[in-house]
mmCIF file of the N, C-alpha and C atoms, coordinates in Angstrom:
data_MODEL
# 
_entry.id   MODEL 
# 
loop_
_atom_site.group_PDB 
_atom_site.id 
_atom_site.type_symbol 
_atom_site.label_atom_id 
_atom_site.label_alt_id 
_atom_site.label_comp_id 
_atom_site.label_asym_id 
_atom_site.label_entity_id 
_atom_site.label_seq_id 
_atom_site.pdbx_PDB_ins_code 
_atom_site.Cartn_x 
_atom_site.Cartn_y 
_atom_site.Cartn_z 
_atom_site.occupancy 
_atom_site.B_iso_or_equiv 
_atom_site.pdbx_formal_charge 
_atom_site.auth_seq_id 
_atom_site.auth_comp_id 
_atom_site.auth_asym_id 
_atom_site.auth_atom_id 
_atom_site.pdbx_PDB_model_num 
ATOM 1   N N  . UNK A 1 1  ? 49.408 -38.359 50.729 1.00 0.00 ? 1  UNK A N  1 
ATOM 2   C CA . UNK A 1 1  ? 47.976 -38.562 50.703 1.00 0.00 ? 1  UNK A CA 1 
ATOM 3   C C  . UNK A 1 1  ? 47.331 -37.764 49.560 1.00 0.00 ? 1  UNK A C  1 
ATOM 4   N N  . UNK A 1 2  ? 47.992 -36.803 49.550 1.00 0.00 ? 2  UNK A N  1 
ATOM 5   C CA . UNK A 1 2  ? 47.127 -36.166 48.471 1.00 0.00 ? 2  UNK A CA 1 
ATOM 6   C C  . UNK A 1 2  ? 47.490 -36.767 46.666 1.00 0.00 ? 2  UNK A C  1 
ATOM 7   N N  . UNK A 1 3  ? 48.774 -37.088 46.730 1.00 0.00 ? 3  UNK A N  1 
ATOM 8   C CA . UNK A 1 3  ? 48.732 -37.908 45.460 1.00 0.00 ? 3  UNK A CA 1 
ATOM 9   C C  . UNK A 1 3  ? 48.339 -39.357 45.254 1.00 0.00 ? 3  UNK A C  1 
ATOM 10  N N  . UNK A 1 4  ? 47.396 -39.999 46.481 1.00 0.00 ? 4  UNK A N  1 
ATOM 11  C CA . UNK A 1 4  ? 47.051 -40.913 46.480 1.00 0.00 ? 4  UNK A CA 1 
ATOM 12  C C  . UNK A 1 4  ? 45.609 -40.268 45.907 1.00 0.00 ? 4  UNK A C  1 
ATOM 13  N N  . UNK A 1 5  ? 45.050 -39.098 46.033 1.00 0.00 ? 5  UNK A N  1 
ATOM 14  C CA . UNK A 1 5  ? 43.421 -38.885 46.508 1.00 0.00 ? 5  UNK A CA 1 
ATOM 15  C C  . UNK A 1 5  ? 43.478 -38.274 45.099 1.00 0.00 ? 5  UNK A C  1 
ATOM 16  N N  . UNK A 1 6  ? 44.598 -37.399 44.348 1.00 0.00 ? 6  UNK A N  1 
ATOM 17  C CA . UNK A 1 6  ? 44.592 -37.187 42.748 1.00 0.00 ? 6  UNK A CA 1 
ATOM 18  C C  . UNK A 1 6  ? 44.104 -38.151 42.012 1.00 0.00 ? 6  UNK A C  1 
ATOM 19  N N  . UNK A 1 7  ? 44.584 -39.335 42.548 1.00 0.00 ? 7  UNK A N  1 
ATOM 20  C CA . UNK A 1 7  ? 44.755 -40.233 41.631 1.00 0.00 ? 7  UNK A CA 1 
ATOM 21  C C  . UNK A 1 7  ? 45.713 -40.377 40.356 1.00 0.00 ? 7  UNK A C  1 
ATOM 22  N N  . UNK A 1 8  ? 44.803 -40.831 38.917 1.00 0.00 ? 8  UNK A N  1 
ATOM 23  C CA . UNK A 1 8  ? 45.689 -40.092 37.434 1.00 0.00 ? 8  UNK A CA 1 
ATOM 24  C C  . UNK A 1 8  ? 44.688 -39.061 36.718 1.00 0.00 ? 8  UNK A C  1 
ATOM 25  N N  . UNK A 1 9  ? 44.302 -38.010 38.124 1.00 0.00 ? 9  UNK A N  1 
ATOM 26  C CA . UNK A 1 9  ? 43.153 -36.460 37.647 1.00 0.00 ? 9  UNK A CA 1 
ATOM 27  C C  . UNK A 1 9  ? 44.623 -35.904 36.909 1.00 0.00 ? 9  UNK A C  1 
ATOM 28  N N  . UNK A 1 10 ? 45.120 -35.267 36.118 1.00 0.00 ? 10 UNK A N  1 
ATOM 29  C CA . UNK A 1 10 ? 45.637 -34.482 35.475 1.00 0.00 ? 10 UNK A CA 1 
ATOM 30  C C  . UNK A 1 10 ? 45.912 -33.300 36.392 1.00 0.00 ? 10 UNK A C  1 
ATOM 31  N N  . UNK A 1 11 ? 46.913 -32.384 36.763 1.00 0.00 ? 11 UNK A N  1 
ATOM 32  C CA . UNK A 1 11 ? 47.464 -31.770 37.391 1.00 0.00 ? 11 UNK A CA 1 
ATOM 33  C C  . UNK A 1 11 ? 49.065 -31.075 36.802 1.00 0.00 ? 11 UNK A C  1 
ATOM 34  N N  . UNK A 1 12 ? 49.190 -30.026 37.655 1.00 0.00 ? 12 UNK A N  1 
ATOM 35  C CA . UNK A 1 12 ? 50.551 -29.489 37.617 1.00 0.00 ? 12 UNK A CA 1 
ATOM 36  C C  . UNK A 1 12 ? 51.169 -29.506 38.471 1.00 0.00 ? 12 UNK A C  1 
ATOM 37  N N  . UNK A 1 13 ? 51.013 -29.880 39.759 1.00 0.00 ? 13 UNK A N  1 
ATOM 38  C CA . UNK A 1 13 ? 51.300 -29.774 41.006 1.00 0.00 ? 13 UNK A CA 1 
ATOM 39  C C  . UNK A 1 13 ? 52.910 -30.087 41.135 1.00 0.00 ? 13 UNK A C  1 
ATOM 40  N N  . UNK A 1 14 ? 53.806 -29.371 41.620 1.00 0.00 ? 14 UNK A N  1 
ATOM 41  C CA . UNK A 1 14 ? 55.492 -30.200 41.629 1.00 0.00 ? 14 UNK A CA 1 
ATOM 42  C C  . UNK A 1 14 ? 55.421 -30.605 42.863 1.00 0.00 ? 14 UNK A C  1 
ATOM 43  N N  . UNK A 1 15 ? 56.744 -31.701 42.866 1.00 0.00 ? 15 UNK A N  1 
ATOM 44  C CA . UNK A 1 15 ? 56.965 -32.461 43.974 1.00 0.00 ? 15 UNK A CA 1 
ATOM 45  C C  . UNK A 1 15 ? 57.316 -31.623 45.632 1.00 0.00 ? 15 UNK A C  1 
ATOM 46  N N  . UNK A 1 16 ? 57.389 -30.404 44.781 1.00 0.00 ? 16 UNK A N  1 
ATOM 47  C CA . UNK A 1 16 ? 57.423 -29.045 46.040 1.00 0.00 ? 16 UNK A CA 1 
ATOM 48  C C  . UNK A 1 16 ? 55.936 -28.597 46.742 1.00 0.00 ? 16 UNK A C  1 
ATOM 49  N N  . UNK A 1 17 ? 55.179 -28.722 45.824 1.00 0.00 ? 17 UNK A N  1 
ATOM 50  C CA . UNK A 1 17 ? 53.663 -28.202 46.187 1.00 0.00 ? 17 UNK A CA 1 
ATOM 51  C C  . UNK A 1 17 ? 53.288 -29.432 46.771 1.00 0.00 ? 17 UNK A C  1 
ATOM 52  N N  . UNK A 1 18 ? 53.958 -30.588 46.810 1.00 0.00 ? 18 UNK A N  1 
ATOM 53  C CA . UNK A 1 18 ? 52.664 -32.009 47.510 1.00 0.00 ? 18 UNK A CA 1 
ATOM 54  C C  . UNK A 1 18 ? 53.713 -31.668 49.009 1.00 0.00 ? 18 UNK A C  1 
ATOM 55  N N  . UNK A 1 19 ? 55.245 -30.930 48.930 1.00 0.00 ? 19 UNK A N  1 
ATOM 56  C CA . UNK A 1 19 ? 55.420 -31.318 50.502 1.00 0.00 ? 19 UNK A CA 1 
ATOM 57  C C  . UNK A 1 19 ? 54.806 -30.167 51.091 1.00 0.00 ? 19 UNK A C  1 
ATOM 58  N N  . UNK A 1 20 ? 54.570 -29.117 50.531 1.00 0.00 ? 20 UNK A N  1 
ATOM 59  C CA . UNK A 1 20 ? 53.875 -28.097 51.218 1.00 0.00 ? 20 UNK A CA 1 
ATOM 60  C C  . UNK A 1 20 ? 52.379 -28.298 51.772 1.00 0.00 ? 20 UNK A C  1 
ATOM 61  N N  . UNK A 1 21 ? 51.856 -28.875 51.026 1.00 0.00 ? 21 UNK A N  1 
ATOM 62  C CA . UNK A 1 21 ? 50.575 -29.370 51.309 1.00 0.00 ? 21 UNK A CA 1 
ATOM 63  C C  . UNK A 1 21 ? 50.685 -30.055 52.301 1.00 0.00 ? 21 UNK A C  1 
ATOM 64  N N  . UNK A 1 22 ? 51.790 -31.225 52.774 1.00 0.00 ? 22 UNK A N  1 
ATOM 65  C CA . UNK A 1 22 ? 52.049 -31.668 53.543 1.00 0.00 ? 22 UNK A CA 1 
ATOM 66  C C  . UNK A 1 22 ? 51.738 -31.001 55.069 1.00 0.00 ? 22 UNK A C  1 
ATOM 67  N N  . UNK A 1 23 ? 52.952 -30.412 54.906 1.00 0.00 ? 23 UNK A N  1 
ATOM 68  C CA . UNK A 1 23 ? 53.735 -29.325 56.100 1.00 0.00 ? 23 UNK A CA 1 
ATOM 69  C C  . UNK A 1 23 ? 52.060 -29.232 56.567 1.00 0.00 ? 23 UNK A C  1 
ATOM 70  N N  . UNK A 1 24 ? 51.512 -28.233 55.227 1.00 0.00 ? 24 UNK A N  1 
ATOM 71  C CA . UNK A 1 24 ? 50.091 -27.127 56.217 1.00 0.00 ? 24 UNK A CA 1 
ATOM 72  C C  . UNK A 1 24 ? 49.644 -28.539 56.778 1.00 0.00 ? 24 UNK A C  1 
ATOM 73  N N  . UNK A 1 25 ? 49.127 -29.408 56.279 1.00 0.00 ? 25 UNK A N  1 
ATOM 74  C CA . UNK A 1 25 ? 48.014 -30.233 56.875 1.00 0.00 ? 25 UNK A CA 1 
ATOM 75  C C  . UNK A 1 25 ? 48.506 -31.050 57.767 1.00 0.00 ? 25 UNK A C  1 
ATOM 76  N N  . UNK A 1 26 ? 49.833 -30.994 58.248 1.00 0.00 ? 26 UNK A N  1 
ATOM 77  C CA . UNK A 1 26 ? 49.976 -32.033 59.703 1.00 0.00 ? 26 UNK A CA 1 
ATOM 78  C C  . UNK A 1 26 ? 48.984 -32.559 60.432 1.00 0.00 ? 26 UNK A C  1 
ATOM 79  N N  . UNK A 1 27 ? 48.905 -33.678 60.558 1.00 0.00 ? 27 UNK A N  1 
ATOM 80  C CA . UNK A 1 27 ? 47.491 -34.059 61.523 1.00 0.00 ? 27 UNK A CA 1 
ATOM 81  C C  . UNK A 1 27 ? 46.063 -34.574 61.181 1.00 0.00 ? 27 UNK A C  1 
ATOM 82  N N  . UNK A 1 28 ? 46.363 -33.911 59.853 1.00 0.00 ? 28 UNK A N  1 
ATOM 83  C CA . UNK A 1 28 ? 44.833 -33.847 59.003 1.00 0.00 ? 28 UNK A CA 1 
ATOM 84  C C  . UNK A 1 28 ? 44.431 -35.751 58.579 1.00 0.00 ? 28 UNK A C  1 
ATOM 85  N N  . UNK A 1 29 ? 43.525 -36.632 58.819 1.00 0.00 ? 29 UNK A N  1 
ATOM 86  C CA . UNK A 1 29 ? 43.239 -38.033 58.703 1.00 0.00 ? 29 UNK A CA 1 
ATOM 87  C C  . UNK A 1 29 ? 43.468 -37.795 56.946 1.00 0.00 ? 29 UNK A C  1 
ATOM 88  N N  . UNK A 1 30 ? 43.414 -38.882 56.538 1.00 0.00 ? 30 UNK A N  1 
ATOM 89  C CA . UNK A 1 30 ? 43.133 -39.399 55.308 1.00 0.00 ? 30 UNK A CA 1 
ATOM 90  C C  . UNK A 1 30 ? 41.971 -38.590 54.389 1.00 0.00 ? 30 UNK A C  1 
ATOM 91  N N  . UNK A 1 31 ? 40.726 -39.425 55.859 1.00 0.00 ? 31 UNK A N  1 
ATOM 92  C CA . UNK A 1 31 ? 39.353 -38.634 54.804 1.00 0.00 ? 31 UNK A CA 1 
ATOM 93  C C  . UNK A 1 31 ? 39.446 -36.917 55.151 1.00 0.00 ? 31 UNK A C  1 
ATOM 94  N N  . UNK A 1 32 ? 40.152 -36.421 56.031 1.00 0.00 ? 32 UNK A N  1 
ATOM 95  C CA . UNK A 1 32 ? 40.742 -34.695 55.800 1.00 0.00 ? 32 UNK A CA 1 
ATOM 96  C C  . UNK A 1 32 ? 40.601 -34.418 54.718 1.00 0.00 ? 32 UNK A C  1 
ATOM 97  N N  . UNK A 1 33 ? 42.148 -35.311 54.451 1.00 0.00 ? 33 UNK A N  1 
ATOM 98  C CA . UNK A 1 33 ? 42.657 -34.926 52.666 1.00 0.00 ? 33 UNK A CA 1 
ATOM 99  C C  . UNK A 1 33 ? 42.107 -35.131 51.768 1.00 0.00 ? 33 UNK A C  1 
ATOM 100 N N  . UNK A 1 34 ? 40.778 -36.390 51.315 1.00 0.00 ? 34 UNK A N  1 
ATOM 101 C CA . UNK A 1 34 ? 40.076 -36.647 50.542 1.00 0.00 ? 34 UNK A CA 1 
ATOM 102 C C  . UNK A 1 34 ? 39.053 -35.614 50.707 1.00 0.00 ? 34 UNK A C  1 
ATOM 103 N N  . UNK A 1 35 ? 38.532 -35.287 51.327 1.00 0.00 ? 35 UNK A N  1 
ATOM 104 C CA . UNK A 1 35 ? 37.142 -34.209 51.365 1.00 0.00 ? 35 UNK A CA 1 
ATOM 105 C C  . UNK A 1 35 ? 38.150 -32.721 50.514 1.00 0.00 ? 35 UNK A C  1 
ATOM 106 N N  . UNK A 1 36 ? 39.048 -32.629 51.124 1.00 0.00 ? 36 UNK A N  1 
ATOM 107 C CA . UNK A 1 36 ? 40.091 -31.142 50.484 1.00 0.00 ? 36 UNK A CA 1 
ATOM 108 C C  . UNK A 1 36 ? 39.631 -31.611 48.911 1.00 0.00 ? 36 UNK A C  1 
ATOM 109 N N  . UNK A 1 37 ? 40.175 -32.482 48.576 1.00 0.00 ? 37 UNK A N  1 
ATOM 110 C CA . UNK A 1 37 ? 41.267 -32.456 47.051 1.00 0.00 ? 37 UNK A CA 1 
ATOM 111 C C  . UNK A 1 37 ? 39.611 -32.690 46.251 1.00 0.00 ? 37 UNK A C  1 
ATOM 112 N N  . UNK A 1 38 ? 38.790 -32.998 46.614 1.00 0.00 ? 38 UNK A N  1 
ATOM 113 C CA . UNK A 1 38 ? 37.557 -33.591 46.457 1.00 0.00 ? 38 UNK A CA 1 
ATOM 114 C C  . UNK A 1 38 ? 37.020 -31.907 45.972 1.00 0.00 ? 38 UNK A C  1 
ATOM 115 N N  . UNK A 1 39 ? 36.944 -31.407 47.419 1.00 0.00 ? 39 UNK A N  1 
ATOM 116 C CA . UNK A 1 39 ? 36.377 -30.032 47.138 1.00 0.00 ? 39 UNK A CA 1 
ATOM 117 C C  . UNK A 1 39 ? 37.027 -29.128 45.782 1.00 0.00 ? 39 UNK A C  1 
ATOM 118 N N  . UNK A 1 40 ? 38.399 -29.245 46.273 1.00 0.00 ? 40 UNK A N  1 
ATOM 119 C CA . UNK A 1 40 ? 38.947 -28.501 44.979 1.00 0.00 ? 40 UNK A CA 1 
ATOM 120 C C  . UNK A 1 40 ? 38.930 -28.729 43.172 1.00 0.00 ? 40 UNK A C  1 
ATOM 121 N N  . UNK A 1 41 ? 38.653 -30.211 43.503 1.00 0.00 ? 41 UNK A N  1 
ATOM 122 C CA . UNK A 1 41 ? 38.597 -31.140 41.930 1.00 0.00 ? 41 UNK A CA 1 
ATOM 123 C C  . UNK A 1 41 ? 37.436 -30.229 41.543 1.00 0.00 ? 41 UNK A C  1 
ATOM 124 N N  . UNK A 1 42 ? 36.073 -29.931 42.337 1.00 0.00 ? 42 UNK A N  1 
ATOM 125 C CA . UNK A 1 42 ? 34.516 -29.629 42.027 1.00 0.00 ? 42 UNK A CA 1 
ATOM 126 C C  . UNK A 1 42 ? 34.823 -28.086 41.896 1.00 0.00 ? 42 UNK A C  1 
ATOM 127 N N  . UNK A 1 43 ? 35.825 -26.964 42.022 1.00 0.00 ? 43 UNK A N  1 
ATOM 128 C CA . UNK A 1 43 ? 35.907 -25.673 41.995 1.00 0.00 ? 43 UNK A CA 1 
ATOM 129 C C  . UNK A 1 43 ? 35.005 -25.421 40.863 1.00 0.00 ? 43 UNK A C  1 
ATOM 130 N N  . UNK A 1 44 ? 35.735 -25.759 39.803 1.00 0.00 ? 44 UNK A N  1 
ATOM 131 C CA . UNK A 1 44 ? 35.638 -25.753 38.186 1.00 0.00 ? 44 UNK A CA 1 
ATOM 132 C C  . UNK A 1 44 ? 33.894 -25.719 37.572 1.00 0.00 ? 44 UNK A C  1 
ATOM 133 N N  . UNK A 1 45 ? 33.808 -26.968 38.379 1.00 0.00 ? 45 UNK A N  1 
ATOM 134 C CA . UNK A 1 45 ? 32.138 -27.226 38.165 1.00 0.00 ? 45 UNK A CA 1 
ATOM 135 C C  . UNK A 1 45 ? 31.432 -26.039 38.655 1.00 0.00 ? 45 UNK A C  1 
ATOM 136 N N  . UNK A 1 46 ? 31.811 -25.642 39.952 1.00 0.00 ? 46 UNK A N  1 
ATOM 137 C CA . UNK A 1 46 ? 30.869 -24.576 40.998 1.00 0.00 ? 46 UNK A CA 1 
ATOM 138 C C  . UNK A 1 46 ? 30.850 -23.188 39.743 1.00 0.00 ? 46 UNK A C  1 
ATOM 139 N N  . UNK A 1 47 ? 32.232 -23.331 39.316 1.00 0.00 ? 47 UNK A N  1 
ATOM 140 C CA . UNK A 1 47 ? 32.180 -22.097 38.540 1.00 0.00 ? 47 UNK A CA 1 
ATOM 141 C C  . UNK A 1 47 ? 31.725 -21.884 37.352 1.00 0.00 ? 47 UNK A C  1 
ATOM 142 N N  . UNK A 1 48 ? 31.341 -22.899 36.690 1.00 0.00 ? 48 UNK A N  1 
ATOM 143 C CA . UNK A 1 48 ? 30.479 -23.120 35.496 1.00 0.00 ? 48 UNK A CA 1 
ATOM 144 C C  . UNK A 1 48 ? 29.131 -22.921 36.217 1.00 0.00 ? 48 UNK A C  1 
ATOM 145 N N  . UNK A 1 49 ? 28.563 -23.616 36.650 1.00 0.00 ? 49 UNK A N  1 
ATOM 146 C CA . UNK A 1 49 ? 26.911 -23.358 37.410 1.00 0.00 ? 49 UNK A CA 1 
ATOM 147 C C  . UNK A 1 49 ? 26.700 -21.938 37.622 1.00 0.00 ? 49 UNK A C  1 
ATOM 148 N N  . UNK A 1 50 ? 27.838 -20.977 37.978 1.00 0.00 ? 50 UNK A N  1 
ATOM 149 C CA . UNK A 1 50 ? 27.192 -19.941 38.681 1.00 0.00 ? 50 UNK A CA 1 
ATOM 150 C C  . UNK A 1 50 ? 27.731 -18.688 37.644 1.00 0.00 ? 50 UNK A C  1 
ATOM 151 N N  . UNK A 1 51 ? 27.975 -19.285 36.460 1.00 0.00 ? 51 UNK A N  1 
ATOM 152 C CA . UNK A 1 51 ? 28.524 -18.244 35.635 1.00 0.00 ? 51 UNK A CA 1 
ATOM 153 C C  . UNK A 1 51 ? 27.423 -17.838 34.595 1.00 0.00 ? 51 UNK A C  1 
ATOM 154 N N  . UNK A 1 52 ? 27.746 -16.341 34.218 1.00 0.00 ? 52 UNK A N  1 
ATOM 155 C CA . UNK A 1 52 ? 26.297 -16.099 33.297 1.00 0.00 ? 52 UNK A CA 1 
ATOM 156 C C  . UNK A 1 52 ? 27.029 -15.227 31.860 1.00 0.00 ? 52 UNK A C  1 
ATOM 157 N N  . UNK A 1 53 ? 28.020 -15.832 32.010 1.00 0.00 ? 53 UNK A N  1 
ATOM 158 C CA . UNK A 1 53 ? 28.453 -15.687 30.645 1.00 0.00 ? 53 UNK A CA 1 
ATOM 159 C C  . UNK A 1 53 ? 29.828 -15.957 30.711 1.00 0.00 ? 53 UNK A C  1 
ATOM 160 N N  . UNK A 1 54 ? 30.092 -16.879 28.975 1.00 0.00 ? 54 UNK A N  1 
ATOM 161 C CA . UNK A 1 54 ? 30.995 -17.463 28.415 1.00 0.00 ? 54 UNK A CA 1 
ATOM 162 C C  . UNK A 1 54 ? 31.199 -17.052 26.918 1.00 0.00 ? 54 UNK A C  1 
ATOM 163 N N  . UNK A 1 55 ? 32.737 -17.380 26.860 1.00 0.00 ? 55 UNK A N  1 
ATOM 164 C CA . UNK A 1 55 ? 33.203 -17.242 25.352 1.00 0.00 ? 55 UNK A CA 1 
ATOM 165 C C  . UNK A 1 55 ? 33.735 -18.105 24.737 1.00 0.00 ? 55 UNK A C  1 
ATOM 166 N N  . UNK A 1 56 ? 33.529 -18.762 23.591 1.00 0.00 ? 56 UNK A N  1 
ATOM 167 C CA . UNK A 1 56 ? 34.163 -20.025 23.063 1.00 0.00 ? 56 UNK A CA 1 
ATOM 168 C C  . UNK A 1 56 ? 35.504 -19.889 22.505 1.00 0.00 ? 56 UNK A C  1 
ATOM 169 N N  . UNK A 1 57 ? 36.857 -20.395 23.198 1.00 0.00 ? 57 UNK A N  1 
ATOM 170 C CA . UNK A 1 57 ? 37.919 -20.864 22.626 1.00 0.00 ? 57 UNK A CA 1 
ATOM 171 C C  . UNK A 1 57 ? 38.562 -21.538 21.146 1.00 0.00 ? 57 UNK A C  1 
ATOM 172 N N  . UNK A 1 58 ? 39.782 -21.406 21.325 1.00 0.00 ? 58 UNK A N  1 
ATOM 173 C CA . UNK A 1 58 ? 40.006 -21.449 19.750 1.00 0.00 ? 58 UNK A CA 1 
ATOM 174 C C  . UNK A 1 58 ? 39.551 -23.256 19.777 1.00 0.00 ? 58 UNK A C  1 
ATOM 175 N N  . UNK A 1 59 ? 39.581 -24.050 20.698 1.00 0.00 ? 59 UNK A N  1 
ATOM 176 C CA . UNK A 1 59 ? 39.321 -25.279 20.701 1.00 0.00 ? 59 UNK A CA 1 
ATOM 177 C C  . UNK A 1 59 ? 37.519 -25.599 20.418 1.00 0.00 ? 59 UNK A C  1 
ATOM 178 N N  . UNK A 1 60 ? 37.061 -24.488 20.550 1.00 0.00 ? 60 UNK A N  1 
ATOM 179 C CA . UNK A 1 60 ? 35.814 -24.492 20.516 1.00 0.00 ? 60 UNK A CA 1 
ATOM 180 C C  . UNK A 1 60 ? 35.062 -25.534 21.455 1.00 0.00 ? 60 UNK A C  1 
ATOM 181 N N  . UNK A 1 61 ? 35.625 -24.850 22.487 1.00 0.00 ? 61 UNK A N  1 
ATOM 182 C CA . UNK A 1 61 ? 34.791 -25.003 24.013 1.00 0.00 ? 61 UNK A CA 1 
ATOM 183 C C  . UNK A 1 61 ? 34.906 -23.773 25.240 1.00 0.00 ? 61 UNK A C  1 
ATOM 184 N N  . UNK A 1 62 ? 33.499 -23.879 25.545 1.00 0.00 ? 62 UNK A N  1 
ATOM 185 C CA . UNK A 1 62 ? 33.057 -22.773 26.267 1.00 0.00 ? 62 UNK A CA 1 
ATOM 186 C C  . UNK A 1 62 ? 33.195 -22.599 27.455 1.00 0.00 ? 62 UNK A C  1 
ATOM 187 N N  . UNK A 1 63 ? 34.029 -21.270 27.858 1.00 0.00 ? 63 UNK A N  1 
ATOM 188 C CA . UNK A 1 63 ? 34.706 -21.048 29.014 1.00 0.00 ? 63 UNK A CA 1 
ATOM 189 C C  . UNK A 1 63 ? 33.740 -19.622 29.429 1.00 0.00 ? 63 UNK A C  1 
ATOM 190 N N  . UNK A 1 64 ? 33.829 -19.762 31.244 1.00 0.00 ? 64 UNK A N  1 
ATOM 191 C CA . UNK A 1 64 ? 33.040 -19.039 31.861 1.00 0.00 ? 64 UNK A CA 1 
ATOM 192 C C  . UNK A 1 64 ? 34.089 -17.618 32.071 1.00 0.00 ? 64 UNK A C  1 
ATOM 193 N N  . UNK A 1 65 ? 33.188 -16.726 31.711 1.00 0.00 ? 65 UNK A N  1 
ATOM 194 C CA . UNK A 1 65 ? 34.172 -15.471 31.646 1.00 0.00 ? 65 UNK A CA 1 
ATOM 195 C C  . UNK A 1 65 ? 33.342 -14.356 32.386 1.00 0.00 ? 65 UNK A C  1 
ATOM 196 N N  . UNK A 1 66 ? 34.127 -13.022 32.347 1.00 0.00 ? 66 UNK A N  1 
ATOM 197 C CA . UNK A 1 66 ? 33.124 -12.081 32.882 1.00 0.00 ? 66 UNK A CA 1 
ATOM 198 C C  . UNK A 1 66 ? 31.980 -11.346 31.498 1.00 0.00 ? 66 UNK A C  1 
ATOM 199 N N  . UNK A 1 67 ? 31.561 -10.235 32.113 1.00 0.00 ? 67 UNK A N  1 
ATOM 200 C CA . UNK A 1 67 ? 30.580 -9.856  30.727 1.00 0.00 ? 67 UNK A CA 1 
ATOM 201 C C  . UNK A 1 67 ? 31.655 -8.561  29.895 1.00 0.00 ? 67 UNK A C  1 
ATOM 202 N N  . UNK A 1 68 ? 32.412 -8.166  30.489 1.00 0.00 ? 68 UNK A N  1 
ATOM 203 C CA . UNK A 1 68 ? 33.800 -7.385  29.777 1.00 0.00 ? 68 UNK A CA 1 
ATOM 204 C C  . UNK A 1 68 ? 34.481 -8.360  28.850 1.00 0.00 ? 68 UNK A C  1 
ATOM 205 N N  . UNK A 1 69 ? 34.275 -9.483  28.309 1.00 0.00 ? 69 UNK A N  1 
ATOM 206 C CA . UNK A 1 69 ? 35.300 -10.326 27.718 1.00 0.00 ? 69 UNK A CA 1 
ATOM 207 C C  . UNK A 1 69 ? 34.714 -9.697  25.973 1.00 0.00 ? 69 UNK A C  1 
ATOM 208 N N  . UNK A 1 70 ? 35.775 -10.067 25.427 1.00 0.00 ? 70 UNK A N  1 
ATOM 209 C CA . UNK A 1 70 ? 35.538 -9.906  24.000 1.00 0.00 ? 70 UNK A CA 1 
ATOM 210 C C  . UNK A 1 70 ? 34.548 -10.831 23.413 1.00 0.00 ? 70 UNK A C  1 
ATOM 211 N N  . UNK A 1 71 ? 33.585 -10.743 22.822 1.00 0.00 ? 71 UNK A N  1 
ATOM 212 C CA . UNK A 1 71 ? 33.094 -12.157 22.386 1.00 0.00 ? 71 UNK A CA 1 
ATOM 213 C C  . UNK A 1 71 ? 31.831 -12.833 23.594 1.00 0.00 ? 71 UNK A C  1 
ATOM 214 N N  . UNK A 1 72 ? 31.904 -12.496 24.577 1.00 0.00 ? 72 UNK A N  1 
ATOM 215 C CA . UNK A 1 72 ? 31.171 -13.230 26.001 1.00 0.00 ? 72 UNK A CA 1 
ATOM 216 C C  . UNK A 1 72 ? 29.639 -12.797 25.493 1.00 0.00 ? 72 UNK A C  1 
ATOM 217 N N  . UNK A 1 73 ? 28.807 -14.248 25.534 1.00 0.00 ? 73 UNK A N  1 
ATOM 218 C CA . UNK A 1 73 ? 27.637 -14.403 24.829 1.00 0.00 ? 73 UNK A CA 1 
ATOM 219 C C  . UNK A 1 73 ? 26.948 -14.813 26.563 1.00 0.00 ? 73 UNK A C  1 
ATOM 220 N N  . UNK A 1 74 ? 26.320 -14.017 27.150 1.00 0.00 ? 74 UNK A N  1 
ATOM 221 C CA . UNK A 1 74 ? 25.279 -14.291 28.379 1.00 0.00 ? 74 UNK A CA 1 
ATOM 222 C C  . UNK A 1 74 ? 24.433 -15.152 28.071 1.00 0.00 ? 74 UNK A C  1 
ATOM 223 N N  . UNK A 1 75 ? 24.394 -16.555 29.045 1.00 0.00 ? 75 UNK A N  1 
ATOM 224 C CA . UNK A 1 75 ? 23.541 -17.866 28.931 1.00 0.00 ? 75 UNK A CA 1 
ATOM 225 C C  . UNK A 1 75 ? 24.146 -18.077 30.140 1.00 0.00 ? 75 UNK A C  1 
ATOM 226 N N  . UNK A 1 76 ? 23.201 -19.507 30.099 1.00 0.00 ? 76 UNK A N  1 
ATOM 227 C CA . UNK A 1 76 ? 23.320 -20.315 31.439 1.00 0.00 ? 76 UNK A CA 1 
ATOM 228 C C  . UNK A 1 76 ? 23.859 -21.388 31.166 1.00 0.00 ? 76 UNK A C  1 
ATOM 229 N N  . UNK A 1 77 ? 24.765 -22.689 31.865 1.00 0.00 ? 77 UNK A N  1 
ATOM 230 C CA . UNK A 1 77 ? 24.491 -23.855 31.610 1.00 0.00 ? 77 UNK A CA 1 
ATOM 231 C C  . UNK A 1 77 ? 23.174 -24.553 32.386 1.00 0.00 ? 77 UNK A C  1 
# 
């Protein structure tokens, strides 16, 4: 279920981490697993919104860091 609810999201996950996921969630419905993988896809986002400072990468895109980082310019998105 859960590599149905990935979809083709980009991941590292091995074929060891989807049976573990398994195991914990015995029982858990479908929309269980979709609300999980759902929540976790949005981590990323939560952590951009609530971050108050970032430093731009050699790719030149801006990652949420603490205010100890080398370079970390305080803004909002």
């Amino acid at each position: 279920m859960f590599k149905v609810h990935l979809g083709d999201t980009p991941h590292n996950l091995a074929e060891s981490d989807f049976e573990h996921l398994a195991r914990k969630t015995e029982g858990f419905s479908g929309l269980d697993i979709s609300v999980c993988v759902k929540d976790v896809l949005f981590e990323p986002v939560r952590k951009t919104q609530d971050a108050m400072f970032f430093f731009r990468n050699p790719d030149d895109m801006w990652i949420p860091c603490g205010p100890k980082q080398q370079s970390a310019v305080q803004t909002t998105m």
